[in-house]
C-alpha positions as CSV (number, residue, x, y, z in Angstrom):
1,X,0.0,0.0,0.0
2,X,3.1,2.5,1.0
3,X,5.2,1.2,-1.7
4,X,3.1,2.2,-4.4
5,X,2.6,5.6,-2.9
6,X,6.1,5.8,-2.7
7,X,6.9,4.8,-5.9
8,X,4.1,7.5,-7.6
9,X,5.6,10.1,-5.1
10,X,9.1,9.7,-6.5
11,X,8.1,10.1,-10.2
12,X,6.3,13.2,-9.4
13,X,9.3,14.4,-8.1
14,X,11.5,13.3,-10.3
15,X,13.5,9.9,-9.2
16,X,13.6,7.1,-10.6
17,X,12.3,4.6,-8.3
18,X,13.0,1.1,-8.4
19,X,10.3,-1.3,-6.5
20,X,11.0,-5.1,-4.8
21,X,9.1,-7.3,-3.3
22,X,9.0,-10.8,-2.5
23,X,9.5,-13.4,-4.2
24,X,12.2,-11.2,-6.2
25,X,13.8,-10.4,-2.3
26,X,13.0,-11.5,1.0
27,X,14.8,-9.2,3.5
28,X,15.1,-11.5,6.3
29,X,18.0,-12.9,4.1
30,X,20.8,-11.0,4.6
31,X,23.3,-12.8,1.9
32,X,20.2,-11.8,-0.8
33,X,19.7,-8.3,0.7
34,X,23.3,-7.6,0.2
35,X,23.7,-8.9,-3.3
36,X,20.3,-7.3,-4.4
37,X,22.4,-3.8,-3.6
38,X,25.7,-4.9,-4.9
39,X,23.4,-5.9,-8.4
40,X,21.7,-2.3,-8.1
41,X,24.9,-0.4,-7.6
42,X,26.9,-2.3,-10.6
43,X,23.4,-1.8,-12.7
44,X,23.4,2.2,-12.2
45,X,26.4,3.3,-10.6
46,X,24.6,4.9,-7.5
47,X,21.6,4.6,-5.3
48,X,20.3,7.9,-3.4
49,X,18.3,5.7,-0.7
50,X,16.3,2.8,0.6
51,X,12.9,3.1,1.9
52,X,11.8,0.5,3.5
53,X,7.9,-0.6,3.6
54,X,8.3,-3.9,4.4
55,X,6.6,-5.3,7.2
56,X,4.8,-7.8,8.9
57,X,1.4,-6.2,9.6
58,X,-0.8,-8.9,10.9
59,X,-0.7,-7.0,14.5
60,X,-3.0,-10.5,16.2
61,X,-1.0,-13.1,14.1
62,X,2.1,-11.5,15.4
63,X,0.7,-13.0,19.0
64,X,1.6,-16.4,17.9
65,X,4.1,-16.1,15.3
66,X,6.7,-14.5,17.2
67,X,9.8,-15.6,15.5
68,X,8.2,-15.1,11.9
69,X,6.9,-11.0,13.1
70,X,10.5,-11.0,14.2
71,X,12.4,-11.7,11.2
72,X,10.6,-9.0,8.9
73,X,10.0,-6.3,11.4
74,X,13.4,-6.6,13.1
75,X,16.0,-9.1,11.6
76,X,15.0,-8.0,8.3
77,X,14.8,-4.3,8.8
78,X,18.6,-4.7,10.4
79,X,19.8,-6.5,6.8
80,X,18.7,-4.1,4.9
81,X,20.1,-1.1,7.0
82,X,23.5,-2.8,7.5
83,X,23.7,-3.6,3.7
84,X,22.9,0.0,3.2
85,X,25.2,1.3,5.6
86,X,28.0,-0.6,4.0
87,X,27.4,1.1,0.3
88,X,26.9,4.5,1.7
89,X,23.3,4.9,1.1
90,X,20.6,6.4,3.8
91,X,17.7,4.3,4.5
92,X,14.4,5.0,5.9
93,X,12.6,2.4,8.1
94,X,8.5,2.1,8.7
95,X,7.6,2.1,11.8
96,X,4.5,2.7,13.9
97,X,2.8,4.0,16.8
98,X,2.6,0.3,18.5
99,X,5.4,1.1,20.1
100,X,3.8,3.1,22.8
101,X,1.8,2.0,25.8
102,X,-1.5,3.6,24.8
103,X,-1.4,5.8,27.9
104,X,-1.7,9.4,26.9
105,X,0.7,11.6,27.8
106,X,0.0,15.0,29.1
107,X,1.4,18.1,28.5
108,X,1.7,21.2,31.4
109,X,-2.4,21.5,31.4
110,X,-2.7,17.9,32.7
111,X,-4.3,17.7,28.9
112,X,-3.4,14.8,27.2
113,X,-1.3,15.3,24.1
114,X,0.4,13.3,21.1
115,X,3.0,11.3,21.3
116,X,6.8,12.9,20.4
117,X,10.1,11.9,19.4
118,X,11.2,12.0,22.9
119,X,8.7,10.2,24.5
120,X,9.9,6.6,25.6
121,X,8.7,3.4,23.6
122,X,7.1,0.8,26.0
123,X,5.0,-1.7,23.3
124,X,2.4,-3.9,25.0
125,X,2.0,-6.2,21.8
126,X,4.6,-8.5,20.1
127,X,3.9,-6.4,16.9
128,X,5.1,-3.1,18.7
129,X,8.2,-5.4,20.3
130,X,9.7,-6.2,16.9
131,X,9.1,-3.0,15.3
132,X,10.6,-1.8,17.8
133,X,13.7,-4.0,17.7
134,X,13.2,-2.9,14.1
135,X,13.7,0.6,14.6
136,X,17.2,0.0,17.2
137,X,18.5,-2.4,14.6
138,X,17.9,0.2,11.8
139,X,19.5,3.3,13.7
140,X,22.7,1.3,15.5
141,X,23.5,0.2,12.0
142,X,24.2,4.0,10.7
143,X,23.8,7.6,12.2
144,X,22.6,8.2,8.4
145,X,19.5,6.3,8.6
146,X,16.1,7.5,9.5
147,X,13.0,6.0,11.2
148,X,9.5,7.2,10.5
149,X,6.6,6.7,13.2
150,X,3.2,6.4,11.4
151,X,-0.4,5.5,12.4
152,X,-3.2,4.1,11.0
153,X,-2.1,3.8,7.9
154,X,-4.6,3.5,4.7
155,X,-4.3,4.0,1.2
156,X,-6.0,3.2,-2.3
157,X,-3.5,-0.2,-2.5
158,X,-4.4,-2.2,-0.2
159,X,-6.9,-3.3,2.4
160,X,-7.5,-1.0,5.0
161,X,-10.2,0.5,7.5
162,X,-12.0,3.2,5.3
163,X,-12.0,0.9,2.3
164,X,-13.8,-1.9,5.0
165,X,-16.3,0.7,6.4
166,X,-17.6,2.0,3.1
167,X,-17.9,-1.7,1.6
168,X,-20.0,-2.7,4.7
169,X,-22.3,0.6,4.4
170,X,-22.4,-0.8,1.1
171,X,-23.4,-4.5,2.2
172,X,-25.8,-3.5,4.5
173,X,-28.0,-1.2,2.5
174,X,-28.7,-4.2,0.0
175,X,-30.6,-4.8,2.3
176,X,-33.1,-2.6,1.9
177,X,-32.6,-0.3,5.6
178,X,-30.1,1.8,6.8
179,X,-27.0,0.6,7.0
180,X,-25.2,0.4,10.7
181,X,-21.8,-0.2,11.6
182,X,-20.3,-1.3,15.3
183,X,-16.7,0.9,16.0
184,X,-15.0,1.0,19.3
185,X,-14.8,4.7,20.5
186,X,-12.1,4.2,23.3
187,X,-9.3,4.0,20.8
188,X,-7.6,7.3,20.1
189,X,-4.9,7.5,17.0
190,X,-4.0,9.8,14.1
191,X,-5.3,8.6,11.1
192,X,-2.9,8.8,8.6
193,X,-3.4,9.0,4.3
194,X,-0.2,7.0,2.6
195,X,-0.6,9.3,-0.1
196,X,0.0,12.0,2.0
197,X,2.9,9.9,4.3
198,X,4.8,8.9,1.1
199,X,5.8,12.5,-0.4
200,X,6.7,13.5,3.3
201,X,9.1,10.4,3.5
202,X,10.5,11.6,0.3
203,X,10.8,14.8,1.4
204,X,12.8,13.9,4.8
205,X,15.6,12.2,2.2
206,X,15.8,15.0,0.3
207,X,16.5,17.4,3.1
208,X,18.7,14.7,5.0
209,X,16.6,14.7,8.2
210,X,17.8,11.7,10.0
211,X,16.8,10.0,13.2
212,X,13.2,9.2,14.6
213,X,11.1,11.2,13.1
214,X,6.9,11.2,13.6
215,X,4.3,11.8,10.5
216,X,1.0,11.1,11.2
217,X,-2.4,13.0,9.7
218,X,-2.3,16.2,12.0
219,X,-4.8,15.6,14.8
220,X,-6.7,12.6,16.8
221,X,-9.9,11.3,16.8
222,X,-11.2,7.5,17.7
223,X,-12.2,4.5,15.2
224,X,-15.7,5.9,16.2
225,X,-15.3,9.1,15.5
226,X,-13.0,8.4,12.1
227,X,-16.0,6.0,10.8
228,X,-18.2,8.7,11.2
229,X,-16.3,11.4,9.3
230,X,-16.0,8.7,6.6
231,X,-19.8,8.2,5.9
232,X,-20.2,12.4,6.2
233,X,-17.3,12.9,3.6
234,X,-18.9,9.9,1.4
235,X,-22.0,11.6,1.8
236,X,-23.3,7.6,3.1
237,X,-26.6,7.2,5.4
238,X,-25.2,4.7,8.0
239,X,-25.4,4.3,12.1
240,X,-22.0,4.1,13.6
241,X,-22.9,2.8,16.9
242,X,-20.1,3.0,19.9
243,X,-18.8,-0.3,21.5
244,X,-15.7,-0.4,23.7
245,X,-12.8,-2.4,23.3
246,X,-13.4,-4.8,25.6
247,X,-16.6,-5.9,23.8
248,X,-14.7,-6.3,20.3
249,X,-11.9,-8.0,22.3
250,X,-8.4,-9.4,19.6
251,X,-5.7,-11.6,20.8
252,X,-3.5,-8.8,20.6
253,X,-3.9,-5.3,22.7
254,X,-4.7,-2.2,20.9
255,X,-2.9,1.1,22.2
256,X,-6.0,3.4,23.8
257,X,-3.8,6.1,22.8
258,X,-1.8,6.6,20.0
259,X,-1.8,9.8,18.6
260,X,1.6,11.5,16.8
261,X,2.9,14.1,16.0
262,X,6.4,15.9,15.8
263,X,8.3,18.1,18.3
264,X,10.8,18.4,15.8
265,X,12.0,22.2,14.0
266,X,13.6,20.2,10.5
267,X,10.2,17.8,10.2
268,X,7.1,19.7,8.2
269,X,3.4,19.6,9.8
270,X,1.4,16.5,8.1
271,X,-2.2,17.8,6.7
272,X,-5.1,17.3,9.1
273,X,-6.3,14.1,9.2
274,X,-9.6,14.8,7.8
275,X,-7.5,16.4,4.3
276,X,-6.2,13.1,4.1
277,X,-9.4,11.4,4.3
278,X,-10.8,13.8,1.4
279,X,-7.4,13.0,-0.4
280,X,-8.3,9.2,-0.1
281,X,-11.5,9.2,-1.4
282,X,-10.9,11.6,-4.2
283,X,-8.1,9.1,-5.6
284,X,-10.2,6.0,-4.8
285,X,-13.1,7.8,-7.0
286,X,-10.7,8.3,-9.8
287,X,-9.5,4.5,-9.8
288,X,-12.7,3.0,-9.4
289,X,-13.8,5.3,-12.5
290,X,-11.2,4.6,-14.6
């Protein structure tokens, strides 16, 4: 879903960008990972950067497939950040907002505020644990290198929350009444448009901002809340009705509170959340259209 974001962000700007993906390389083999560069480097001479939107997303899965979550999100993001390191070239690694504890933070009000650079990790999930270890592996290998917080991520490429509430809106009005949809409200996060993450990536390379860095749609709001700005924007009669997390229980724990943002002077503001929703649904228009 990134990648292709990334790839149609680069051509706009002018690079040449030059996607992989399994079976052509699997990162978590670090003998392939470090040919697949050598190859590149012989093919054209140089390479400006790696970004890296490889990942093991299945957050539940992750629960029970510990060794396999760990090899992509933290063995594998470590091969491809050494290899880089060793030809010179600056890399940036995915990450998300997982790796926080879900308890809001608070700022000199006693209001609570967005996560920040600074603010200390502490997953609660084995997904957040290898990203994580993901993240340390990627920034020990190279002072170059760059790690980008995100959170909940969606795009016109793959499958992803708003794409899931407007085909169940869609489902349910088959049926001849008004459509209703069951969201947990107690879940707090930054919804976040890849075509909006993927130029800002680009644009952290080009400006050589290194580090962890956080871009996430500007502003919070819960999966309640976020449902029901998508059936106002799609202009879609449905019911969002609130249930808590506890009622729509997963193996895995979901962060209460996850909302980003940057404390950083070098990092531009990311568009508010709701432009990125417009932004989604204007491209997903176009592609169903065409």
């Amino acid at each position: 879903m990134l990648g292709h974001d990334v790839m149609r962000a680069g051509e706009r700007a002018g690079h040449e960008p030059v996607p992989f993906d399994l079976p052509e390389i699997d990162i978590t083999d670090a003998a392939a990972v470090e040919e697949l560069l050598d190859r590149l480097l012989g093919e054209r001479g140089s390479l400006q950067a790696i970004v890296n939107c490889a990942a093991w997303t299945n957050v539940d899965g992750a629960e029970t497939e510990r060794a396999q979550a760990h090899a992509v999100n933290a063995e594998g993001a470590g091969n491809l950040a050494r290899a880089a390191a060793r030809v010179g070239v600056p890399l940036v690694q995915i990450s998300t907002d997982y790796v926080f504890d879900g308890i809001a933070p608070r700022d000199s009000g006693g209001r609570p505020r967005p996560y920040v650079e600074s603010d200390v990790p502490d997953p609660q999930s084995v997904y957040g644990q290898t990203k994580l270890d993901g993240e340390r592996e990627v920034l020990a290998a190279s002072t170059s290198h760059t790690v980008v917080r995100t959170a909940w991520l969606y795009g016109v490429d793959g499958p992803n929350f708003v794409a899931t509430m407007l085909r169940l809106a869609d489902e349910r009005d088959a049926n001849g009444s008004t459509p209703s949809v069951q969201v947990v409200e107690d879940q707090i996060g930054s919804p976040t448009w890849s075509g909006h993450l993927a130029p800002a990536v680009l644009g952290l390379l080009e400006r050589e901002v290194r580090g962890v860095v956080h871009l996430a749609g500007a502003g919070e709001v819960s999966w309640n809340g976020f449902a029901r700005e998508i059936f106002r924007q799609a202009e879609i009669d449905c019911v969002v009705e609130p249930v808590s997390s506890e009622q729509m229980a997963r193996l895995a724990p979901r962060p209460a509170w996850s909302a980003l943002r940057s404390e950083r002077a070098d990092v531009l503001p990311m568009p508010d959340w709701r432009d990125g929703l417009a932004g989604y649904l204007a491209a997903r228009a176009g592609m169903m259209r065409a």
